[in-house]
PyMOL Python script that loads the backbone (N, CA, C, O; Angstrom):
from pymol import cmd

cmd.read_pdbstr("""\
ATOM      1  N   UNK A   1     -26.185  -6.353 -20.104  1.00  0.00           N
ATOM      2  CA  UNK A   1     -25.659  -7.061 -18.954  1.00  0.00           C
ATOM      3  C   UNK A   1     -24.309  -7.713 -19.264  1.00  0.00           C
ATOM      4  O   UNK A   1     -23.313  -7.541 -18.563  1.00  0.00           O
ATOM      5  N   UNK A   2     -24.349  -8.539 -20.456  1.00  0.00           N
ATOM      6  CA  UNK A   2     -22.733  -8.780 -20.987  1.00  0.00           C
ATOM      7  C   UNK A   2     -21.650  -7.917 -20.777  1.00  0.00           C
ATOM      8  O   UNK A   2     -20.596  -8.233 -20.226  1.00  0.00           O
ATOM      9  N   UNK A   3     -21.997  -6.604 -21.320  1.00  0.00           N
ATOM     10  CA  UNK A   3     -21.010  -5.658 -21.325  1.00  0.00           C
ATOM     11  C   UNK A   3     -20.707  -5.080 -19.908  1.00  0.00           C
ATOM     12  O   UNK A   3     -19.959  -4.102 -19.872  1.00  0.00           O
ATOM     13  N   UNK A   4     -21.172  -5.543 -18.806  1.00  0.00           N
ATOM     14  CA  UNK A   4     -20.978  -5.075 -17.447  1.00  0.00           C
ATOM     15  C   UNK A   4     -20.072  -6.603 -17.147  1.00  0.00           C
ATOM     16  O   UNK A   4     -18.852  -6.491 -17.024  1.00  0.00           O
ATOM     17  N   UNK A   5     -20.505  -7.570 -17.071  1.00  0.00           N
ATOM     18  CA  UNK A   5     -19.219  -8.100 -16.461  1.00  0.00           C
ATOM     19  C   UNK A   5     -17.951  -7.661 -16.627  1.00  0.00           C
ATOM     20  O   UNK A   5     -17.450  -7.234 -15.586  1.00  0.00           O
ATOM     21  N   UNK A   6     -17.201  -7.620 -17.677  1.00  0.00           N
ATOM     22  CA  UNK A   6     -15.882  -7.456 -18.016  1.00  0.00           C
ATOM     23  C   UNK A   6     -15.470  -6.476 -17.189  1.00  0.00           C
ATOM     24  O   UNK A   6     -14.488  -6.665 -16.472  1.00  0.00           O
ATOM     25  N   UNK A   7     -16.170  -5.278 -17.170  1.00  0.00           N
ATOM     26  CA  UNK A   7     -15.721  -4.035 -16.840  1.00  0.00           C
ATOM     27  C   UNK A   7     -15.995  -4.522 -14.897  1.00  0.00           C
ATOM     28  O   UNK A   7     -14.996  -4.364 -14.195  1.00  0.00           O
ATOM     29  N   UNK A   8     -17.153  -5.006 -14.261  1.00  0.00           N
ATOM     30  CA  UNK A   8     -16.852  -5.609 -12.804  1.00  0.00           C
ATOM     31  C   UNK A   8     -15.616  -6.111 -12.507  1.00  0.00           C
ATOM     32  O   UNK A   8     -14.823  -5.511 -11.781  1.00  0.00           O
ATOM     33  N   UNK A   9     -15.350  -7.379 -13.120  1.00  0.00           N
ATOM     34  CA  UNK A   9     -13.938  -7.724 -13.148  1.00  0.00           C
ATOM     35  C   UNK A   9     -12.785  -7.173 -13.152  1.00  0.00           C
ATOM     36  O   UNK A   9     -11.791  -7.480 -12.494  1.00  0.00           O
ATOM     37  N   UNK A  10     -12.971  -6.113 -14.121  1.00  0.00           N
ATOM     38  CA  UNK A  10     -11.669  -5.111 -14.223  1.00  0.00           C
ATOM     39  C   UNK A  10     -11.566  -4.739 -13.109  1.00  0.00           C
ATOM     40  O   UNK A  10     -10.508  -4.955 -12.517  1.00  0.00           O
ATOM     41  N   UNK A  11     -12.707  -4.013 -12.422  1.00  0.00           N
ATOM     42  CA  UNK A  11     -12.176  -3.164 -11.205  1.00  0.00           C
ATOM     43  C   UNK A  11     -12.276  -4.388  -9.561  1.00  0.00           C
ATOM     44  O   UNK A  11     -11.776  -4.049  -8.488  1.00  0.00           O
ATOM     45  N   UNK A  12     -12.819  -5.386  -9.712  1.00  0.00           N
ATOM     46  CA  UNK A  12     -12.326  -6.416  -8.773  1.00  0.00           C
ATOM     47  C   UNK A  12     -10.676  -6.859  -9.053  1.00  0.00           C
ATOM     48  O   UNK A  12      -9.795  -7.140  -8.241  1.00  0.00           O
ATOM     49  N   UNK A  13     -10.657  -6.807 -10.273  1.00  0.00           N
ATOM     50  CA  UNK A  13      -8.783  -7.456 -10.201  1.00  0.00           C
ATOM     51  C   UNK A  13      -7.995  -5.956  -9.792  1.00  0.00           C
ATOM     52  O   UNK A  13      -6.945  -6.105  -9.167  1.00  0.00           O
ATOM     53  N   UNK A  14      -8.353  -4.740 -10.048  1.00  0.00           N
ATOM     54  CA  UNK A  14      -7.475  -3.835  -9.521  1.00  0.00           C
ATOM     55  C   UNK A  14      -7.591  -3.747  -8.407  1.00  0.00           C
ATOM     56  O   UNK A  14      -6.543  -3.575  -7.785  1.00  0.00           O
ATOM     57  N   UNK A  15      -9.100  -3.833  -7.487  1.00  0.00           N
ATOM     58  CA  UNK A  15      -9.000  -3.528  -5.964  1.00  0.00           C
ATOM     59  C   UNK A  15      -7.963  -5.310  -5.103  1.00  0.00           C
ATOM     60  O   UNK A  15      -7.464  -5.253  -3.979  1.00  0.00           O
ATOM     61  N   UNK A  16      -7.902  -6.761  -6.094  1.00  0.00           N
ATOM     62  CA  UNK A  16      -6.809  -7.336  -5.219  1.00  0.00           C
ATOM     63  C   UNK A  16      -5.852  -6.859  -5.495  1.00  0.00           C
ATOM     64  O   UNK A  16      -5.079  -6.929  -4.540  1.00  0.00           O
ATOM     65  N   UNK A  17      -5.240  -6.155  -6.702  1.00  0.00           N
ATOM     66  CA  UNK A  17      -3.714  -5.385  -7.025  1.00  0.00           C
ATOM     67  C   UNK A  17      -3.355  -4.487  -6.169  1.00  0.00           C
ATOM     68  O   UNK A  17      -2.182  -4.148  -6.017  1.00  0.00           O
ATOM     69  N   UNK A  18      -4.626  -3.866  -5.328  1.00  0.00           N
ATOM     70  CA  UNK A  18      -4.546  -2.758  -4.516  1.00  0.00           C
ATOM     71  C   UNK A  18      -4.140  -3.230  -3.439  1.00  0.00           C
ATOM     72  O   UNK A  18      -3.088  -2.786  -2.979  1.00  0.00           O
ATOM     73  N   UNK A  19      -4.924  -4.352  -2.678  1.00  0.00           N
ATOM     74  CA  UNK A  19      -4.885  -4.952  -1.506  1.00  0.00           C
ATOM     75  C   UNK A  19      -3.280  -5.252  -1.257  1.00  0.00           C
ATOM     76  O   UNK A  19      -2.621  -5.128  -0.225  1.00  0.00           O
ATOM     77  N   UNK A  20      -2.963  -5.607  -2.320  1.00  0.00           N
ATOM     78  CA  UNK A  20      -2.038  -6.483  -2.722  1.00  0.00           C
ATOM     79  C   UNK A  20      -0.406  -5.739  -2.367  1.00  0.00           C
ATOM     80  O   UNK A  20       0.635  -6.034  -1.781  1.00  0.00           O
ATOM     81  N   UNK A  21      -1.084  -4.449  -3.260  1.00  0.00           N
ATOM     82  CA  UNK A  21       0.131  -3.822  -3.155  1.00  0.00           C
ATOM     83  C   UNK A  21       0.280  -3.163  -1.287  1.00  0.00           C
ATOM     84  O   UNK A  21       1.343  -3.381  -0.705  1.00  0.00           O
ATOM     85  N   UNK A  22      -0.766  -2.464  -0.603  1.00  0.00           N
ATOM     86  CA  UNK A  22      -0.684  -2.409   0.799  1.00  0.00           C
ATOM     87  C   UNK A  22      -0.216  -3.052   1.541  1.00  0.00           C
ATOM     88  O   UNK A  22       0.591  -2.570   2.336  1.00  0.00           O
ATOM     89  N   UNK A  23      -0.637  -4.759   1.566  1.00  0.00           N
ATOM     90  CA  UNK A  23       0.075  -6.011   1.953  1.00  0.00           C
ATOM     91  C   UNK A  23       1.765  -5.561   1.905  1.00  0.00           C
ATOM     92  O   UNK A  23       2.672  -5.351   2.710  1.00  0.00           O
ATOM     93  N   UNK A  24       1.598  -5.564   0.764  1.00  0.00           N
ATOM     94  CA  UNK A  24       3.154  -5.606   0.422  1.00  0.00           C
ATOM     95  C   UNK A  24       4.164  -4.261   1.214  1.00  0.00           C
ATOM     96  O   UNK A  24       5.332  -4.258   1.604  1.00  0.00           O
ATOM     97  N   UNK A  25       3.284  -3.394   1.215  1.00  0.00           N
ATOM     98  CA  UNK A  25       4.284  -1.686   1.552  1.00  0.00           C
ATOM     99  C   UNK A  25       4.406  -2.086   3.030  1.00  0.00           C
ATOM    100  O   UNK A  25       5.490  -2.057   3.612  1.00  0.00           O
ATOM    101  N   UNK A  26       3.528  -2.371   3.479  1.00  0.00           N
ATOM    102  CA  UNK A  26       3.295  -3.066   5.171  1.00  0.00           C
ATOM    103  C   UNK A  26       4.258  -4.204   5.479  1.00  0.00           C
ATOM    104  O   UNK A  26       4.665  -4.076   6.634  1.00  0.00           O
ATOM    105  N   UNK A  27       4.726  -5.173   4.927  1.00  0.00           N
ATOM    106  CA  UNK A  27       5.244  -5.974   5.449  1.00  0.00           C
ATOM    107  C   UNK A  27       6.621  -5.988   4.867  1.00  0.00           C
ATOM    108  O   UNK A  27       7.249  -6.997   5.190  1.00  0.00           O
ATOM    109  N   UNK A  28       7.289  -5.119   4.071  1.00  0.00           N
ATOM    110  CA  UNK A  28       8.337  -4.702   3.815  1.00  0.00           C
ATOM    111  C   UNK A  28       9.067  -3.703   4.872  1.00  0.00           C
ATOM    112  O   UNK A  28      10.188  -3.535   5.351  1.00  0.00           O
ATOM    113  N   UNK A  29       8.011  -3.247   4.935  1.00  0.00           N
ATOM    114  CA  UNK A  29       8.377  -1.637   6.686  1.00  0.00           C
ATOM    115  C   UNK A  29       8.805  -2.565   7.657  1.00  0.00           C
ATOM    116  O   UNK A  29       9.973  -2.531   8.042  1.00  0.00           O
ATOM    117  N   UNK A  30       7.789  -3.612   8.221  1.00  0.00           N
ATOM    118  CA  UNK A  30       7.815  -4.808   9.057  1.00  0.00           C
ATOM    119  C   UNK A  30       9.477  -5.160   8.998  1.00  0.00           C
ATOM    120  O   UNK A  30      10.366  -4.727   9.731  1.00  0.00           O
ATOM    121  N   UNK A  31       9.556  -5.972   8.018  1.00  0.00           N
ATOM    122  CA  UNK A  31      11.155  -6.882   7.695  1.00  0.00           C
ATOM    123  C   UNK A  31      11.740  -5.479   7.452  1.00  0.00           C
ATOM    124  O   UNK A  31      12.487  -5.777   8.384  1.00  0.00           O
ATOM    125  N   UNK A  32      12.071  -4.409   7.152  1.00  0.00           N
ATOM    126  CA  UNK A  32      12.897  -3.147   7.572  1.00  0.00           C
ATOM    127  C   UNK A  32      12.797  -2.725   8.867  1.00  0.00           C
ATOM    128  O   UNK A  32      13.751  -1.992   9.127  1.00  0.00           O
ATOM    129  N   UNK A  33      12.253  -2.831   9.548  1.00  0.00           N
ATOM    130  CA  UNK A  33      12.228  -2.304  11.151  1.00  0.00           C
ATOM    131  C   UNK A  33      12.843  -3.425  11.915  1.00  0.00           C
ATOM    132  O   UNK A  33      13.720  -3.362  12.777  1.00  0.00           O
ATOM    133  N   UNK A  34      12.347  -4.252  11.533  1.00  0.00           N
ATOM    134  CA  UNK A  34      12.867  -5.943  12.167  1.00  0.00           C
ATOM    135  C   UNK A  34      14.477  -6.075  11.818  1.00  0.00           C
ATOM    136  O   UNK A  34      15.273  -6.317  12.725  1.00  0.00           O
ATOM    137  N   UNK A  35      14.952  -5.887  10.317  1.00  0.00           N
ATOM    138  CA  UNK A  35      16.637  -5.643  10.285  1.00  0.00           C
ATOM    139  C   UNK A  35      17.018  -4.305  10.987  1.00  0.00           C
ATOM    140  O   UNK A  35      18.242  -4.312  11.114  1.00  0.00           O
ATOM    141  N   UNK A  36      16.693  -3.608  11.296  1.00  0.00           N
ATOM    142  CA  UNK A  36      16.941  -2.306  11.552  1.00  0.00           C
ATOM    143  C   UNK A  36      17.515  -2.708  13.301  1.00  0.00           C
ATOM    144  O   UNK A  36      18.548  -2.440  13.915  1.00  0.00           O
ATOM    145  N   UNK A  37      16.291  -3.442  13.643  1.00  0.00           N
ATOM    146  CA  UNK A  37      16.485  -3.686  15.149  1.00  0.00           C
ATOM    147  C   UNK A  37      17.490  -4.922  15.870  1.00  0.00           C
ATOM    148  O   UNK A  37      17.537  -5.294  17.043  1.00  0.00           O
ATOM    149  N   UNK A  38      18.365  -5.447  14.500  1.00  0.00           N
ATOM    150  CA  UNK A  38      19.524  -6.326  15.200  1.00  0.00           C
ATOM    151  C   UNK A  38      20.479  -5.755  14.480  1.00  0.00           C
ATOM    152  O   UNK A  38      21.353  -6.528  14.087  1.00  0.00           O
ATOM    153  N   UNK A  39      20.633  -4.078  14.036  1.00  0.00           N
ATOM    154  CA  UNK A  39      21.964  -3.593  13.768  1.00  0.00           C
ATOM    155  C   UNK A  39      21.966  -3.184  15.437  1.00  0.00           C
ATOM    156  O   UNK A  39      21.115  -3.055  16.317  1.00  0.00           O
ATOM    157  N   UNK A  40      23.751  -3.037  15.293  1.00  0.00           N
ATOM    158  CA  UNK A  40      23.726  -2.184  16.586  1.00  0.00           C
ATOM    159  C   UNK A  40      23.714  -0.855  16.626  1.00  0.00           C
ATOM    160  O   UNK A  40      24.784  -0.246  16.637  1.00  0.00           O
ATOM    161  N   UNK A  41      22.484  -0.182  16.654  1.00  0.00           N
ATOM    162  CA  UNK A  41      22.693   1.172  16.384  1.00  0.00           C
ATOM    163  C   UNK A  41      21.807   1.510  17.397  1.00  0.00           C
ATOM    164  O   UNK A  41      20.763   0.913  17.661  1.00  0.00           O
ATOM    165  N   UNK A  42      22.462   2.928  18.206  1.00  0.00           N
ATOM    166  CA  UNK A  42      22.461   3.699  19.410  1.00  0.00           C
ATOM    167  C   UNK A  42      20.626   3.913  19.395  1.00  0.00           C
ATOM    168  O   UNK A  42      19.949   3.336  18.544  1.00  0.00           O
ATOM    169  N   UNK A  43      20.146   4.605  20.211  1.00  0.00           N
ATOM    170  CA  UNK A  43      18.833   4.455  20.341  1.00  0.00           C
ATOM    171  C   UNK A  43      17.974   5.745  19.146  1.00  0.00           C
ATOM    172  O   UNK A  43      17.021   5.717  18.368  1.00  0.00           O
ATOM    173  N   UNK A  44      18.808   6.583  19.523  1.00  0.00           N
ATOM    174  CA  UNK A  44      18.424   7.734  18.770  1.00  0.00           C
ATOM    175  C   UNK A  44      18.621   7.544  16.959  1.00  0.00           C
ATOM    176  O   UNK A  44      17.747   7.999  16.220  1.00  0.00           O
ATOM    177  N   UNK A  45      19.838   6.841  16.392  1.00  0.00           N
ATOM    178  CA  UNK A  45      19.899   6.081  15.390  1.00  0.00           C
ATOM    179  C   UNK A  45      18.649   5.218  14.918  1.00  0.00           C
ATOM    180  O   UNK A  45      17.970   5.313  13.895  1.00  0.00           O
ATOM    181  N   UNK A  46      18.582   4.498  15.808  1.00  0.00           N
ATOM    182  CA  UNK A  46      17.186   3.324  15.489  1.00  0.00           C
ATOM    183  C   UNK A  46      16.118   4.336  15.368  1.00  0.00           C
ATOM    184  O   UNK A  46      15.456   4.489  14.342  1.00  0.00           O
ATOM    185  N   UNK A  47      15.973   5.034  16.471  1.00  0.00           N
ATOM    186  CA  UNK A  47      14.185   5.803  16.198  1.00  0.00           C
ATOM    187  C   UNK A  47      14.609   6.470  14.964  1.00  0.00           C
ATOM    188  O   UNK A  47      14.038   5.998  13.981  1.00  0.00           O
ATOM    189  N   UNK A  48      15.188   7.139  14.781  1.00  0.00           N
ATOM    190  CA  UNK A  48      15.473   7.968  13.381  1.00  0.00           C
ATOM    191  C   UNK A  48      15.271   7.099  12.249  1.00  0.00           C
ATOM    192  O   UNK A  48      14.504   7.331  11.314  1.00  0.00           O
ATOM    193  N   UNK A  49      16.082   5.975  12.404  1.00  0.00           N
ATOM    194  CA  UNK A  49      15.473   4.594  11.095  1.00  0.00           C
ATOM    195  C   UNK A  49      14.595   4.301  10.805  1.00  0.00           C
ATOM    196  O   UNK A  49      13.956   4.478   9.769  1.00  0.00           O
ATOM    197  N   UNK A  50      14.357   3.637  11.960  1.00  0.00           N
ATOM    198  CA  UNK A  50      12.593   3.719  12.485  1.00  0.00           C
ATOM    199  C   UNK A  50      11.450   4.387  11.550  1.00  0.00           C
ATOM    200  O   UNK A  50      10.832   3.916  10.594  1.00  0.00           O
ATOM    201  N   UNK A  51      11.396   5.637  12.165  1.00  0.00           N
ATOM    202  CA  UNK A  51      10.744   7.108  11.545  1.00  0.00           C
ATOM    203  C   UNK A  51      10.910   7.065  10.045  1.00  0.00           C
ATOM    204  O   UNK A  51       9.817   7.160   9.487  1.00  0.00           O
ATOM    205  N   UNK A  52      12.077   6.935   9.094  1.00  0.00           N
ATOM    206  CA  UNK A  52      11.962   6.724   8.169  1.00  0.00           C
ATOM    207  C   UNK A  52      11.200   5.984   7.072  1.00  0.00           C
ATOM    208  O   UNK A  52      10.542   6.357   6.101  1.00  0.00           O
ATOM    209  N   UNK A  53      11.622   4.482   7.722  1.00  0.00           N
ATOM    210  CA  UNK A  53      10.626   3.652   7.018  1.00  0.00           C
ATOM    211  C   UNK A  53       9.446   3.284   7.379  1.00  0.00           C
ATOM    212  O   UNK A  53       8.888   2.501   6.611  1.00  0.00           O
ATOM    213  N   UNK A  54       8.745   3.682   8.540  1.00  0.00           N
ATOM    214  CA  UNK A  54       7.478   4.321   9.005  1.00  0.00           C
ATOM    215  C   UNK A  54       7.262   4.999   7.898  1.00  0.00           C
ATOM    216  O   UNK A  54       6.723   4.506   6.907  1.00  0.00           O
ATOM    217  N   UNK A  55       7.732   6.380   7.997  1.00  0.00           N
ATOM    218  CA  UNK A  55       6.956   7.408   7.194  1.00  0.00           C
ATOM    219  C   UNK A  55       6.929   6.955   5.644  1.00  0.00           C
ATOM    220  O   UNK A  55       5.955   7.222   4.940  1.00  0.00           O
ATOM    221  N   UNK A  56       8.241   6.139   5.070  1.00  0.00           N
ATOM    222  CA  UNK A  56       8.188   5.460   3.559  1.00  0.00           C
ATOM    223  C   UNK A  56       6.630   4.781   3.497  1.00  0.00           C
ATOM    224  O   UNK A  56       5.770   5.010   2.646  1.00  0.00           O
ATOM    225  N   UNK A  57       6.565   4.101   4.377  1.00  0.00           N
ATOM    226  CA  UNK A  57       5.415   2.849   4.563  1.00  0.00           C
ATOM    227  C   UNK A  57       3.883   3.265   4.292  1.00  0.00           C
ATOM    228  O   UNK A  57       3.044   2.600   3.683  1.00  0.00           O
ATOM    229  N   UNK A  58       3.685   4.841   5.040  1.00  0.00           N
ATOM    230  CA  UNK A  58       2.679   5.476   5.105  1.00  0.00           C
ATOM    231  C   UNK A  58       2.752   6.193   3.667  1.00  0.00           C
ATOM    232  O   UNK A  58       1.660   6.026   3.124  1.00  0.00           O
ATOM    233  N   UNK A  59       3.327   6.676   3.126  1.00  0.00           N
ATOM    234  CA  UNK A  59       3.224   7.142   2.139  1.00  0.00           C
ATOM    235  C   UNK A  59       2.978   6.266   0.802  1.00  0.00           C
ATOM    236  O   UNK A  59       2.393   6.688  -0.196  1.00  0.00           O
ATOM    237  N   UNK A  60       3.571   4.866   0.969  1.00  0.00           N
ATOM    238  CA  UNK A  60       3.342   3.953  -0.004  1.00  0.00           C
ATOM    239  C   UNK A  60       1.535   3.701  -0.056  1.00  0.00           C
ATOM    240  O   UNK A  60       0.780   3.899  -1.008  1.00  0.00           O
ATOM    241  N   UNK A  61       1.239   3.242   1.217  1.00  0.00           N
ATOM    242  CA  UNK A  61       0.067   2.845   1.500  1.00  0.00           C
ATOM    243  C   UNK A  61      -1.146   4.312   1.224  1.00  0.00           C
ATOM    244  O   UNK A  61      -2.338   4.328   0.916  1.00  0.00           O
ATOM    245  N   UNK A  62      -0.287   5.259   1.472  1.00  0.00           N
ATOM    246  CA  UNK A  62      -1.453   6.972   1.068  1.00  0.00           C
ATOM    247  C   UNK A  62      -1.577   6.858  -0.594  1.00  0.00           C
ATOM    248  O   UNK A  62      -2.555   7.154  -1.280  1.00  0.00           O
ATOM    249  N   UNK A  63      -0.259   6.330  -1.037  1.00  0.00           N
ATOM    250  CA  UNK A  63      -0.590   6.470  -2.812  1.00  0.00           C
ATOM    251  C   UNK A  63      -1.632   5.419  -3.361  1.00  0.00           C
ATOM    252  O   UNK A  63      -2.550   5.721  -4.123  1.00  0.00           O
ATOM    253  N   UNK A  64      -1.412   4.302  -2.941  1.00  0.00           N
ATOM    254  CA  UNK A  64      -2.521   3.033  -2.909  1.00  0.00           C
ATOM    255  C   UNK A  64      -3.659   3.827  -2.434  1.00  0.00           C
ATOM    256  O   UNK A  64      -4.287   4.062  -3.465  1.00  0.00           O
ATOM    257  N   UNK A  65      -4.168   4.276  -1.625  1.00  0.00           N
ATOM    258  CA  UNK A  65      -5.641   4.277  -1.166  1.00  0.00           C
ATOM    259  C   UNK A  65      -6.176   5.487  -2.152  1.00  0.00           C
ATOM    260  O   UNK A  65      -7.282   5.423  -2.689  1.00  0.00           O
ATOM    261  N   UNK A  66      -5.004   6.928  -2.387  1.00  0.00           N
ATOM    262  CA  UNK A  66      -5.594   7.794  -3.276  1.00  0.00           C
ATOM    263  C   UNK A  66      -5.918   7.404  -4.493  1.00  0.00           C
ATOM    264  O   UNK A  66      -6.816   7.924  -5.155  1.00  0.00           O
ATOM    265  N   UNK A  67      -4.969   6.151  -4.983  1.00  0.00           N
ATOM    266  CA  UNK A  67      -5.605   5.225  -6.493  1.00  0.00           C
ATOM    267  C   UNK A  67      -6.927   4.823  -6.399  1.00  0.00           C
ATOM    268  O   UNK A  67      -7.876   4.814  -7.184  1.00  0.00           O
ATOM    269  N   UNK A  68      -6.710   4.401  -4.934  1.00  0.00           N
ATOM    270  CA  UNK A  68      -8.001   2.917  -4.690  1.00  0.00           C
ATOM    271  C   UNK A  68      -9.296   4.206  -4.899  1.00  0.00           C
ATOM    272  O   UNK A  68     -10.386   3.835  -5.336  1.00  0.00           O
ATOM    273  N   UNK A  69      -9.096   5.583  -4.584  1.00  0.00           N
ATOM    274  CA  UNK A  69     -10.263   6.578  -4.194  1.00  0.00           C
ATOM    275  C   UNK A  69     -10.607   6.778  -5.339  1.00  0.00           C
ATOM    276  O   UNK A  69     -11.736   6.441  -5.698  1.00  0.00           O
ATOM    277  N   UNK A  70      -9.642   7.431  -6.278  1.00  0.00           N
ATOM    278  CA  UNK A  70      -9.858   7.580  -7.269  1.00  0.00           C
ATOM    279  C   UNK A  70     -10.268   6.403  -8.558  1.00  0.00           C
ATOM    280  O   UNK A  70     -10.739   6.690  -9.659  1.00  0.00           O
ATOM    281  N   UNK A  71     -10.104   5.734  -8.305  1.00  0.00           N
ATOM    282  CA  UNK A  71     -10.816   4.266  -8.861  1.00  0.00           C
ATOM    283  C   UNK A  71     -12.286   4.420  -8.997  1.00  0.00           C
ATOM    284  O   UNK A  71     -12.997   4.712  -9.959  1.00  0.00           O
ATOM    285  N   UNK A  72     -12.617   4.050  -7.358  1.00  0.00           N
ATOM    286  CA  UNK A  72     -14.247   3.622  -7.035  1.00  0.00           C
ATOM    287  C   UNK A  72     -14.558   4.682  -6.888  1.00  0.00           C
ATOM    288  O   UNK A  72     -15.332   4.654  -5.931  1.00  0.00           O
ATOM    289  N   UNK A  73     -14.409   6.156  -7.401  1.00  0.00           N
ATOM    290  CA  UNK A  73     -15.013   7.150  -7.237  1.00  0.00           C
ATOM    291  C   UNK A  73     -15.565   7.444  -8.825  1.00  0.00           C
ATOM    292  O   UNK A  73     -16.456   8.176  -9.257  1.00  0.00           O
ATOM    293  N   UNK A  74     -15.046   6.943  -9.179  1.00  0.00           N
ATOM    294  CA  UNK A  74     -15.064   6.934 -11.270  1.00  0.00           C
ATOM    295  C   UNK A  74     -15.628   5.737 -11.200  1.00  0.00           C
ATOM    296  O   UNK A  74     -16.363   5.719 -12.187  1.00  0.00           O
ATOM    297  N   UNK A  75     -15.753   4.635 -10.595  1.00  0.00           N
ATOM    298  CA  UNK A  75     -16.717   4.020 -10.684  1.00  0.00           C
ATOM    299  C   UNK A  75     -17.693   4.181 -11.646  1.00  0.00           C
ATOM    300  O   UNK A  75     -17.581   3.577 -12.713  1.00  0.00           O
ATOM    301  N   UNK A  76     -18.808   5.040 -11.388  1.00  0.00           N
ATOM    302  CA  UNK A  76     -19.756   5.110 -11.708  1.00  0.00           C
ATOM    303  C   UNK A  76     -19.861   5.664 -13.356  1.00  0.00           C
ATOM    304  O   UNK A  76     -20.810   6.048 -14.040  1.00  0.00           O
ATOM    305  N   UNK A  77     -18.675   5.531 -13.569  1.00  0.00           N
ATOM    306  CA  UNK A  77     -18.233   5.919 -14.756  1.00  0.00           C
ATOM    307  C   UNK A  77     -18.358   5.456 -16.000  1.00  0.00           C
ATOM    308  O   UNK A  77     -18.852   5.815 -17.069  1.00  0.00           O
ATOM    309  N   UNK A  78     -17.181   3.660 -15.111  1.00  0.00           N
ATOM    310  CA  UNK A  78     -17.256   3.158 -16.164  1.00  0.00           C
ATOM    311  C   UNK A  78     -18.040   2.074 -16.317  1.00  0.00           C
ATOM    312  O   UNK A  78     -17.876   1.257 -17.223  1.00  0.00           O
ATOM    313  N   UNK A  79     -19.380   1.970 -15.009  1.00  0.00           N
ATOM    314  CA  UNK A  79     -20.314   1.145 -15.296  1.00  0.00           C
ATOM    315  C   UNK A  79     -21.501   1.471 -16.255  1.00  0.00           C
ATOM    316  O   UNK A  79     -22.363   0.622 -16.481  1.00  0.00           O
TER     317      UNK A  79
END
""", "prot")
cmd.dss("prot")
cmd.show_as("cartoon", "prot")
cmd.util.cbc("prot")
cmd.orient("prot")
């Protein structure tokens, strides 16, 4: 039973690193869309910006969750 805490812990401090890091890819897109939207740039400009750091955002957050999968899927691994 000793030897199971440590290793619980381990993977509780990576899933807030995880959280953590999503938080973060999310509210960076946020404050990039938000500067994006007091340049003056034409409409088709903005959606194109837009679209960009959208799609950056989603992809940050796809690499996080394929970690997070691959994590608790090995789980059972290293309990």
């Amino acid at each position: 039973m000793a030897t199971l805490l440590p290793k619980v812990l381990e993977i509780e401090r990576r899933q807030l690193d995880d959280y953590a890091r999503i938080d973060y890819a999310i509210t960076k897109g946020e404050d990039e869309i938000a500067a994006l939207e007091e340049l003056c740039l034409g409409p088709n400009e903005l959606q194109r910006e837009t679209s960009v750091v959208r799609d950056r955002t989603v992809l940050a957050v796809r690499e996080v969750r394929n970690n997070m999968a691959n994590l608790y899927g090995s789980v059972h691994v290293l309990l």
